[in-house]
N, C-alpha and C positions, 0 to 999 in steps of 0.2 A: 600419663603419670611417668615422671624421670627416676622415680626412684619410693621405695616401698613407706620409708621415712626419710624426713628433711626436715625436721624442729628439731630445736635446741641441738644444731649443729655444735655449738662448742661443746658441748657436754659428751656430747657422742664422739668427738672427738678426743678428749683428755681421755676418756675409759680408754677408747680403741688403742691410744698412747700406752697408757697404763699395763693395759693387757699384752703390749708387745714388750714390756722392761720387767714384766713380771710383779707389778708393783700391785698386787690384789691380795686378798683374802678368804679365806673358803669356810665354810662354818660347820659346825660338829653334827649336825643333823640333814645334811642335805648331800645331793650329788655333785661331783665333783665339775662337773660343769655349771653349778650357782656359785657365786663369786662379788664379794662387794669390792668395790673403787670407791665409795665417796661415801663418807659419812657427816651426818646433819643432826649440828646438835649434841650437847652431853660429852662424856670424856671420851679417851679413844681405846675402846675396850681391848680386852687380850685377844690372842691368835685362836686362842680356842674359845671359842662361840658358838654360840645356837640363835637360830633367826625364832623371832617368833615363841611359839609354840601355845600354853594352857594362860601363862602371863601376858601373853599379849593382848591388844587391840581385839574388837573383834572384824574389821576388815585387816588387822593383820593375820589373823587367826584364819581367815577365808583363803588369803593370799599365801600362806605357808603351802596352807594344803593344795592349793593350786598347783602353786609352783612344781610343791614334792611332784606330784604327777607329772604336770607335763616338762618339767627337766629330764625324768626316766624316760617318758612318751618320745622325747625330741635329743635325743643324748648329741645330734653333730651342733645342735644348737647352743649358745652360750645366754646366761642368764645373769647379769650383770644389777646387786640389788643397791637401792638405798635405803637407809634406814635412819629408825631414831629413837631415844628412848633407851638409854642403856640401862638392863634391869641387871645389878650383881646379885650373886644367888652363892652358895658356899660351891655349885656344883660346876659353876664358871659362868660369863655373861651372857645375856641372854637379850637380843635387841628388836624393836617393832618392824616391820617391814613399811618401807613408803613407798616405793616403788620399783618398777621390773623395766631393764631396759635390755630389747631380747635381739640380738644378732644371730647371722646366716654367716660363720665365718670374718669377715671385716664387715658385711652388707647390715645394717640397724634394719630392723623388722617394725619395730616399732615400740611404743611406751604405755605400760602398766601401772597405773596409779592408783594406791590405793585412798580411798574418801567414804569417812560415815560407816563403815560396814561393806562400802561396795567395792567392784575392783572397776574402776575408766578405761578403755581400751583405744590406744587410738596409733593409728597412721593414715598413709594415706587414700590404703583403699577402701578406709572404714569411712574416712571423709567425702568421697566420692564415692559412696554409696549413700549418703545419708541427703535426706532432703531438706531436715534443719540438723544443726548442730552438728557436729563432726569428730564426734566420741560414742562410742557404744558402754554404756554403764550394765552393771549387774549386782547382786546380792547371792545369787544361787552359782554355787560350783560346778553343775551339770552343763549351764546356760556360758558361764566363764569359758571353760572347755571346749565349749564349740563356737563362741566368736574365737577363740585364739586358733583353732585349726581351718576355719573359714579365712582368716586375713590375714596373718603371720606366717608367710612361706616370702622365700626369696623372689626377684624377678622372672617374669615367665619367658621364654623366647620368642611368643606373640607381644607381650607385654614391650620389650625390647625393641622389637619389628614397629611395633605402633609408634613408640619413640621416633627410630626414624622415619616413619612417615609424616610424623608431624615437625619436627627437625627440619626437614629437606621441603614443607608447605610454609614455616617461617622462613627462613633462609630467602627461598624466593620470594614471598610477599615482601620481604625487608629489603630484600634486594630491588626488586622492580619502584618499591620508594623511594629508596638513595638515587636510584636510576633518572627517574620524574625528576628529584628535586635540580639532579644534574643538568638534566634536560631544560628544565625553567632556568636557571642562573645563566647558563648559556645563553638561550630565547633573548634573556632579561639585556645579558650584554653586549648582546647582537641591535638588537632595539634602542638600544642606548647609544651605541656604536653611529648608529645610520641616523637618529634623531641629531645627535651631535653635529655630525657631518654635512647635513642639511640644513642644519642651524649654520652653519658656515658658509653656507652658498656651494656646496660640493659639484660643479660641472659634469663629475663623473656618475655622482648619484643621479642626476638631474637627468643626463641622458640615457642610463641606463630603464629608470623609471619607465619614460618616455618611449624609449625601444618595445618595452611588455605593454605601453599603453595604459598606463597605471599612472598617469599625470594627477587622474583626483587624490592619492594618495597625499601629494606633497602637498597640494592645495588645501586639503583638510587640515594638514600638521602644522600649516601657516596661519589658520583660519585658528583651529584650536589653541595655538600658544599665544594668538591678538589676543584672542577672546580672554585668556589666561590672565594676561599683564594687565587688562579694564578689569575685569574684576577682582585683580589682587588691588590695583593704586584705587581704585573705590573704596575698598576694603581696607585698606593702609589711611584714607580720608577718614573712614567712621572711626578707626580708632583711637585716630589723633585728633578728633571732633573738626577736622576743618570741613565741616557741612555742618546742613542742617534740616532737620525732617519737615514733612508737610503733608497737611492732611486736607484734604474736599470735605465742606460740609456743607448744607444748606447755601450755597453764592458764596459761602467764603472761605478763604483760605487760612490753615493754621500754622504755624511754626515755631520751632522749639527745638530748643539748642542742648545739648548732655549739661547738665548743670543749672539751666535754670528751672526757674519755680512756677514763671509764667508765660504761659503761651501766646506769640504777638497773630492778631488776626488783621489779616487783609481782604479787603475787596479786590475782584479782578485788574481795574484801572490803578489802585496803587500799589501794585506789587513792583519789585524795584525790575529795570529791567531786564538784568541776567537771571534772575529768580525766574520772571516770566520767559524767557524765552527755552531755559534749561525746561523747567513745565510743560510747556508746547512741546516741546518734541520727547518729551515721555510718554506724556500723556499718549501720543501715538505708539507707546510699545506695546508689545503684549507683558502681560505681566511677569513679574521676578525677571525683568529684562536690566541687565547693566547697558548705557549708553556712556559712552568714552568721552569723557569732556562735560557731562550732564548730571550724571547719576545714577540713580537706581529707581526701576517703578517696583514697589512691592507688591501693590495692590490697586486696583481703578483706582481708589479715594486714600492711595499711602505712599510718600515717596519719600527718598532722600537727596538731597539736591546737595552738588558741590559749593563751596565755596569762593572758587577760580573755574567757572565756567569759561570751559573753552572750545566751542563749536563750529565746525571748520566745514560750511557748505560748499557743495561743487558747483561751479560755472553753470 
């Protein structure tokens, strides 16, 4: 917990404002430490006022008496009301209470709201006590009185202590993450660095490699980016349709072009002969195999076959 309350910051702020220019109001019935800042609703009554009282609500009526109390109970405390409902009376006005918002000096404790008859009670150590909901409600004045002397007190010096230990366990968790992520961008353009440079024929790299006996390295990254370019240019064929698929069925062959309606069937002997020979040497792939100049085997009975079959056996 950073702090006892932390809602409706702006509001707690303008009072605290208020209270430091003097810009309050104090009412003909209460102690001098209850004090209104902000009025809601209705005209803006005179200086001499009474909160509450027989004409009121009756959760204003709960909430007077409340108050009366614990304003005498808590006198270094300051009790800062809203209200509403201005009642004139020949004896002077007389307004509803809506709510208590109760400070420790500048420190907000927390906020009193009145609803229906009851008084809401809430900050934050009512919300981190509660296992649903994050308000302590009441109707009875005995029961009011003691959630307010249970959770309305200022920060404790454990309370503060715990802060910073939780303070100084983010910090480092946030830290060791910015750290990580520094750590990979780096990694990242270091590997980019060296990939580059061997995409260049780097001598330096090549020997260095070589020296640690890590030759499979380079072979891999040569082997990996062939492999790359066959199945990006296969893949750049199926999407500009310059192929065409084929399927084994029963002794015959099927094929079929992105756009047409009907598939041409062949027998083995009249298959044209690039068609047939791109085939043959699929056909010996394993599957989901790209062959460079051939195609693609999907499946035993699925292929996709170039259109410029280009096949270049060795001696």
């Amino acid at each position: 917990m950073k702090a006892v309350y932390s809602s409706n910051s702006y509001t707690v702020r303008n009072i605290l404002e208020s209270i430091k220019e003097g810009n309050i109001r104090y009412y003909t019935n209460m102690p001098r430490n209850v004090f209104r800042a902000q009025q809601v609703g209705g005209p803006e009554p005179e200086p001499t006022m009474a909160l509450g009282g027989s004409n009121g609500s009756n959760g204003s009526k709960l909430g007077v008496s409340f108050l009366s109390d614990v304003a005498h109970r808590y006198p270094n405390y300051s009790f800062v009301t809203t209200t509403r409902n201005v009642y004139n009376f020949d004896s002077g006005d007389i307004v509803d209470l809506r709510g208590i918002y109760v400070f420790a000096g500048c420190e907000p404790l927390g906020y009193i709201e009145v609803e229906d008859g009851n008084l809401v009670f809430s900050n934050n150590r009512i919300s981190g006590d509660m296992k649903r909901g994050d308000s302590k409600k009441t109707s009875k004045l005995s029961t009011a009185k003691a959630i307010f002397a249970k959770y309305f007190y200022g920060m404790t010096t454990l309370e503060h202590m715990q802060n910073v230990v939780s303070g100084a366990a983010a910090l480092s968790g946030n830290t060791v993450h910015d750290l990580m992520r520094k750590e990979r961008r780096a990694s990242a353009a270091i590997n980019e660095l060296v990939a580059k440079k061997l995409a260049q024929g780097s001598q330096a790299l090549m020997d260095f490699f070589a020296s640690e006996g890590e030759t499979d390295i380079v072979d891999n990254l040569k082997a990996a980016k062939e492999d790359r370019e066959v199945v990006r240019h296969i893949e750049k064929a199926m999407e500009a349709h310059a192929g065409f698929y084929l399927m084994v069925k029963d002794d015959h062959y099927y094929t079929h072009r992105v756009g047409e309606t009907t598939p041409k069937r062949y027998k083995r002997g009249d298959m044209p002969e690039s068609m047939r020979t791109a085939f043959a040497l699929l056909k010996l792939a394993e599957k989901e195999t790209y062959v460079g100049g051939a195609g693609l085997k999907v499946d035993d009975d699925k292929f996709f076959i170039l259109d410029e079959v280009q096949i270049e056996f060795d001696d």
